[in-house]
C-alpha positions as CSV (number, residue, x, y, z in Angstrom):
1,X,-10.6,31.7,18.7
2,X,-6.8,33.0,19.4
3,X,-4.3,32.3,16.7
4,X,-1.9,29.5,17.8
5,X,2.0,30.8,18.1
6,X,4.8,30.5,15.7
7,X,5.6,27.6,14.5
8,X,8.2,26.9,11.4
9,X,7.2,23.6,10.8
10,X,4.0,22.0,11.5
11,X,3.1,18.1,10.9
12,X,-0.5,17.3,10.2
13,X,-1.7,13.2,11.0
14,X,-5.2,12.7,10.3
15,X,-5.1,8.6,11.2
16,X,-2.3,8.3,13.9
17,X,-1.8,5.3,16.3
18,X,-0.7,3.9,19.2
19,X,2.3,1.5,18.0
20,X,2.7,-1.4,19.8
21,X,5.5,-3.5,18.9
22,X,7.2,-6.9,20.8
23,X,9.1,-10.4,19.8
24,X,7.8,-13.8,19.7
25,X,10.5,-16.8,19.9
26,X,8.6,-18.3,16.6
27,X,5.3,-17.5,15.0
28,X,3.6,-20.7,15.1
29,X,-0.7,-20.7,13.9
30,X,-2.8,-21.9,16.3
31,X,-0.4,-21.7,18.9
32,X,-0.3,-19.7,22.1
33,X,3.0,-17.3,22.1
34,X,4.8,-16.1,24.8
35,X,5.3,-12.5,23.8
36,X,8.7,-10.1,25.1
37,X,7.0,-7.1,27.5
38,X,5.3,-4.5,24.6
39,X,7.1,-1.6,23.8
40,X,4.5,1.7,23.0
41,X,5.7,4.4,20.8
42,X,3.2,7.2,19.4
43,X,2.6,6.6,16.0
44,X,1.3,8.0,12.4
45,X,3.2,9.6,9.6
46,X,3.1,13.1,10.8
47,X,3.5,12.4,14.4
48,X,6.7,9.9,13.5
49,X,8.1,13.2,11.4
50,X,7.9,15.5,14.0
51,X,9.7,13.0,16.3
52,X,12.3,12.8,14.0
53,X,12.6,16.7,13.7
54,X,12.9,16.8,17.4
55,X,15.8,14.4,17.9
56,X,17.7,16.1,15.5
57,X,17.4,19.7,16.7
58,X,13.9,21.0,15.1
59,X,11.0,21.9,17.4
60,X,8.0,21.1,14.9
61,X,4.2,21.2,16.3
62,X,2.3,18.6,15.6
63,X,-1.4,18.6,14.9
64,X,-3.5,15.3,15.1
65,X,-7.1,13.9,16.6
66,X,-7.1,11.8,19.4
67,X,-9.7,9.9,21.8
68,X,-10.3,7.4,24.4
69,X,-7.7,6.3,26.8
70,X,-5.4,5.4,23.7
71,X,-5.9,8.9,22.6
72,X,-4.8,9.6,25.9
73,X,-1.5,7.6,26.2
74,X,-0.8,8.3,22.4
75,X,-0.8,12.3,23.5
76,X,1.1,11.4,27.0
77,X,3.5,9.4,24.8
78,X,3.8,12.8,22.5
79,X,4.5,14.9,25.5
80,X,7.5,12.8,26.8
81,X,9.4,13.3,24.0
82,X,9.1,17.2,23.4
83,X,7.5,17.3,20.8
84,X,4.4,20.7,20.8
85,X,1.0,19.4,19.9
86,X,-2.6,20.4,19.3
87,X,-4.7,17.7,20.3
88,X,-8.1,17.8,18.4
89,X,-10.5,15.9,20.7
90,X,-12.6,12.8,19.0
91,X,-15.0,10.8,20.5
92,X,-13.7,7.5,18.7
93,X,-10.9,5.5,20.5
94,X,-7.2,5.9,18.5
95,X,-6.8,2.5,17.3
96,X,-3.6,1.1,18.2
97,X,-1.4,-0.6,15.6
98,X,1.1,-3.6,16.2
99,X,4.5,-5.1,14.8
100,X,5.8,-8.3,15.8
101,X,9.2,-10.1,15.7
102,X,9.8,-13.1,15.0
103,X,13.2,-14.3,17.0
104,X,14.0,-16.9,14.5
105,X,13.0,-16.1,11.4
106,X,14.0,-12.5,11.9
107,X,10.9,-11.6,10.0
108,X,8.9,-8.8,11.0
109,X,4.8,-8.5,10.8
110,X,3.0,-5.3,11.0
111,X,-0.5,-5.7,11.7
112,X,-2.3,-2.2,10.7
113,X,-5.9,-1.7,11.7
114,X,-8.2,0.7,10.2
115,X,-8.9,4.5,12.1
116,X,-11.8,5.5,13.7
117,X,-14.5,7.6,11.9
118,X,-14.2,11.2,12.5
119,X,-16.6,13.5,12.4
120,X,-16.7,15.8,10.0
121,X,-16.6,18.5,12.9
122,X,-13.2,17.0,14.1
123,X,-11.9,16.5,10.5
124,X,-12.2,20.2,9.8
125,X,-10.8,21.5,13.3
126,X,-7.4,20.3,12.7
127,X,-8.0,21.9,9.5
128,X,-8.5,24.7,11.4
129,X,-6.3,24.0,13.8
130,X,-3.3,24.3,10.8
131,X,-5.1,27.8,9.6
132,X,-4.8,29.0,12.5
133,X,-1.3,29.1,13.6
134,X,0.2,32.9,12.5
135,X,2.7,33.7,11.1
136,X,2.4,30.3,9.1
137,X,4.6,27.8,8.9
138,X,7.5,27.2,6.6
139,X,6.7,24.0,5.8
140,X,3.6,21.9,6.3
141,X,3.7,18.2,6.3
142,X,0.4,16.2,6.3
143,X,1.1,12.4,5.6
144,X,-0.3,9.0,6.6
145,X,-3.5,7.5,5.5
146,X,-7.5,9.1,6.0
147,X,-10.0,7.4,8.4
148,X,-13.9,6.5,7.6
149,X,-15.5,10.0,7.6
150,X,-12.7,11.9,6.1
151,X,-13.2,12.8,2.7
152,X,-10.4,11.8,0.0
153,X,-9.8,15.3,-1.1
154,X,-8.8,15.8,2.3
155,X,-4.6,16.6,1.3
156,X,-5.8,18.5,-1.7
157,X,-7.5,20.5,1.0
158,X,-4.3,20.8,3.0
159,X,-2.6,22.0,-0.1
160,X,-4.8,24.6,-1.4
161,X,-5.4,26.0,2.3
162,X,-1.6,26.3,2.6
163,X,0.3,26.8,-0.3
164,X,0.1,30.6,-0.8
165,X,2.2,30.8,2.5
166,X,3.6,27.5,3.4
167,X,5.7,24.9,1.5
168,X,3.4,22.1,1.8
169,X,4.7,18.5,1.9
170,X,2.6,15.6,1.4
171,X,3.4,11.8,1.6
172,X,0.6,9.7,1.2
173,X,-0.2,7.5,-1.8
174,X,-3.4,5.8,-4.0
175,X,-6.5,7.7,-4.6
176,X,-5.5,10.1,-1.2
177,X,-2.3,11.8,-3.4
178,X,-4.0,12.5,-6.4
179,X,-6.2,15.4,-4.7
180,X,-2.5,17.2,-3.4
181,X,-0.6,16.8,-6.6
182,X,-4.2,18.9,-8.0
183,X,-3.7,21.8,-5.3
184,X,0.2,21.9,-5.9
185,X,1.7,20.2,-3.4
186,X,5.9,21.3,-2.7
187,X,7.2,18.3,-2.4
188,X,5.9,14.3,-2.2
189,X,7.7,11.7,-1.0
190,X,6.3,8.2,-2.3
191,X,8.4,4.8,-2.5
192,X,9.3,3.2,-5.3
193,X,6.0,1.0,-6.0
194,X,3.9,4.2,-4.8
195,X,5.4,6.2,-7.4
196,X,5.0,3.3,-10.0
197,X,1.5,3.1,-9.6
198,X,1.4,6.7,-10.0
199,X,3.1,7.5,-13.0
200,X,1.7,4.3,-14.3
201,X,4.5,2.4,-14.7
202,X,6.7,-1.1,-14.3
203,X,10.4,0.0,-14.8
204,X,13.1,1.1,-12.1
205,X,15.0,2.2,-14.3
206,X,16.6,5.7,-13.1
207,X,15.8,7.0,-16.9
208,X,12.4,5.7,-17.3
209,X,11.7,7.1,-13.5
210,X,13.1,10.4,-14.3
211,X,11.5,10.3,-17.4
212,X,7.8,9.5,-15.5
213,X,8.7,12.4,-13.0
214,X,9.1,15.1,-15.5
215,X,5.8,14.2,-17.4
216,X,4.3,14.6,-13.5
217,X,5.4,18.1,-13.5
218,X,3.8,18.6,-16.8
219,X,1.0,17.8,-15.6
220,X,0.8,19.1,-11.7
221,X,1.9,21.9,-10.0
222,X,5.0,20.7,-7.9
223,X,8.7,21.3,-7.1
224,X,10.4,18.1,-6.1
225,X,9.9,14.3,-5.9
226,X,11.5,12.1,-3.4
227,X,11.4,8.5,-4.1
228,X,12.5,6.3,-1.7
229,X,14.0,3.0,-2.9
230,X,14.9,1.0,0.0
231,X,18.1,-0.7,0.0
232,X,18.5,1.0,-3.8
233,X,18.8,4.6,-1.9
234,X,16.5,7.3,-3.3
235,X,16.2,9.3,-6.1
236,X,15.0,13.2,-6.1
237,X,14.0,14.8,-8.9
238,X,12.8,18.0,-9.8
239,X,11.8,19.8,-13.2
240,X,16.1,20.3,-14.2
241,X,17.4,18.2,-11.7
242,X,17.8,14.3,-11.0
243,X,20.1,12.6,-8.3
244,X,20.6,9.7,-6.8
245,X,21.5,8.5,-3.9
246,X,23.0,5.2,-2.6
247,X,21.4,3.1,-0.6
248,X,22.9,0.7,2.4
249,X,23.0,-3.3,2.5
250,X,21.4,-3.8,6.2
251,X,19.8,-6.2,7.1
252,X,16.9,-4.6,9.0
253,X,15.7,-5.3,13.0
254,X,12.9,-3.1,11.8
255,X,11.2,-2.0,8.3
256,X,8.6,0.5,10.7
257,X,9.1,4.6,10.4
258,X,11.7,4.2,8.0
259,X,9.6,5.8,5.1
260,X,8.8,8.6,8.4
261,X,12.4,8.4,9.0
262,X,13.3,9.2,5.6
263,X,11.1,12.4,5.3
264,X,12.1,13.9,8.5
265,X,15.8,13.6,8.2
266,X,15.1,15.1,4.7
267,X,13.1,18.1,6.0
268,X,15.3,18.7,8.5
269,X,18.1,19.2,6.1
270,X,16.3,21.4,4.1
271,X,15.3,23.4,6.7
272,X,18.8,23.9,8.1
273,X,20.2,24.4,4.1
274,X,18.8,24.4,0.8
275,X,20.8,22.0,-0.9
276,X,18.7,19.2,-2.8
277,X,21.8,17.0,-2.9
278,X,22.4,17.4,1.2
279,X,18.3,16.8,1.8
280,X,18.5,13.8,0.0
281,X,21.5,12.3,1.3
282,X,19.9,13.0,4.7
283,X,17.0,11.2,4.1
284,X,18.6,7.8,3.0
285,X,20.8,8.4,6.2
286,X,17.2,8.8,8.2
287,X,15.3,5.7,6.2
288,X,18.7,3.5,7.0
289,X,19.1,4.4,10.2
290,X,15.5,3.6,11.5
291,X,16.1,-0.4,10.2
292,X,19.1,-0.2,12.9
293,X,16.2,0.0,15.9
294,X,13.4,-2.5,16.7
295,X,9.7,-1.8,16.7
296,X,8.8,1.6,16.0
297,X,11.6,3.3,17.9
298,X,12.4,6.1,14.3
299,X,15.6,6.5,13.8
300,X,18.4,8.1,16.1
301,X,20.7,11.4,14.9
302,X,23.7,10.1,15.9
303,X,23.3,6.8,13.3
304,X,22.0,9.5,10.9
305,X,25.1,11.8,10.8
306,X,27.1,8.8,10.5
307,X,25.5,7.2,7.6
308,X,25.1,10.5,5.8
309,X,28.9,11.2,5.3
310,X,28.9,8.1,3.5
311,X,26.0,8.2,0.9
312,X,26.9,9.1,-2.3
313,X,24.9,11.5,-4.5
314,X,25.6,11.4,-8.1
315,X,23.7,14.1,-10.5
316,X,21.8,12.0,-13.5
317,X,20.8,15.7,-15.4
318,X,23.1,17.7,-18.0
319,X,20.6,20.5,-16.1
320,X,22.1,19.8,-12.5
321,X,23.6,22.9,-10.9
């Protein structure tokens, strides 16, 4: 089989979705609710980071399964918006996720339904898929969750199959990280309780966080850590370096992407310039910006730009150059 052309970012989504998001006047049990007309974005952690890239200037190719006439929309949905895919066919339907808002509370619910089993036939093609793509990719990012069928080890296999050429980015969480901090990940992104349960512990404490960070470099082979705290901001940390960044009082129309939000605006940056301080002011611009939009709609660049000239990064380490 040919090699697939250049690429200098590729996303990989093993469990993406169909997002379906509307607004009820008031959730009520038992009751029937007259819902607004549903709004259908493509969906899944991968596919939501390489919309992200596109918006704000970065062709990235994005690799995911897809089947059934959901598979079908999810792919058509894709398309329309620019972003390069290679569609690995699957006999299962996509499942389709939904978020709901509710007019009066102003409380959202996201309803998140398990993936189809893959086969192991179409679990190792987008594998194949991302091997195949010469010369590789500059960065890799595989993220989301794993459906029935896929084994857990399945980002440790991204890792290891990419790492000699590629800087691979994983953002995941539970029993599904462990396997890509193993192979040597680049860079992980988890949220604040991910990264508890990680490191094993209760604090948020910027020095007790740090601290837990630096013992995960001791232990696994990667470069930089990107918590995302919410309203708190982020902090990054690698093995000499710690900042933090500010985080935004809004009061969100959305809480869905914003993690995907975060990432993508943060790669983005780092694709255009180095700088860890710039990346992560980026990606608390991205993460904020997506709770300005309803449903799944990501984040848009001209709310990013703007909210990144005002977050402020302050360096935590004597070590920070």
């Amino acid at each position: 089989m040919a090699d697939i052309p250049m690429t200098e970012i590729v996303t990989l989504t093993i469990n993406p979705a169909l997002d379906v998001s509307t607004s009820v006047r008031k959730m009520m049990p038992f009751s029937k609710m007259r819902c607004a007309p549903a709004h259908r974005d493509p969906g899944g952690g991968g596919i939501n980071v390489a919309r992200v890239l596109k918006r704000l200037g970065i062709d990235a190719t994005a690799i995911y399964p897809a089947g059934g006439a959901t598979g079908q929309l999810l792919a058509d949905l894709v398309e329309r918006e620019g972003v390069r895919s290679i569609v690995i066919p699957a006999l299962n339907d996509t499942r389709e996720d939904l978020t709901i808002f509710d007019e009066t509370t102003r409380e959202q619910f996201r309803l998140v339904f398990p993936g189809a089993p893959l086969s192991d036939v179409e679990w190792q093609e987008c594998l194949g898929s991302l091997a195949r793509i010469a010369p590789p990719p500059v960065f890799v990012i595989a993220s989301g969750s794993l459906p029935a069928g896929v084994p857990l080890d399945f980002f440790g296999r991204v890792a290891q199959a990419s790492k000699a050429l590629s800087k691979v980015i994983v953002d995941t969480s539970g029993p599904f990280l462990k396997p890509a901090l193993e192979a040597g990940a680049y860079l992980i992104k988890p949220n604040l309780r991910e990264f508890q349960e990680l490191a094993g512990i209760a604090s948020t404490d910027d020095a007790a966080l740090i601290e837990a960070g630096r013992r995960l470099f001791e232990r696994y082979r990667i470069e930089i850590i990107a918590i995302s705290m919410g309203p708190e901001g982020a902090l990054l940390v690698t093995r000499d370096t710690a900042l933090r960044a500010n985080g935004f009082p809004i009061e969100p129309i959305s809480v869905s992407g914003a993690g995907d939000s975060f990432l993508g605006a943060m790669i983005w940056s780092l694709a255009n310039d180095s700088s860890l301080d710039r990346a992560i002011r980026y990606g608390v611009a991205g993460g904020s910006a997506a709770l300005l939009n309803p449903g799944t709609e990501l984040c848009r660049p001209e709310e990013v730009h703007r909210l990144a000239a005002e977050v402020i990064v302050t360096a935590l380490d004597r070590d920070y150059r």
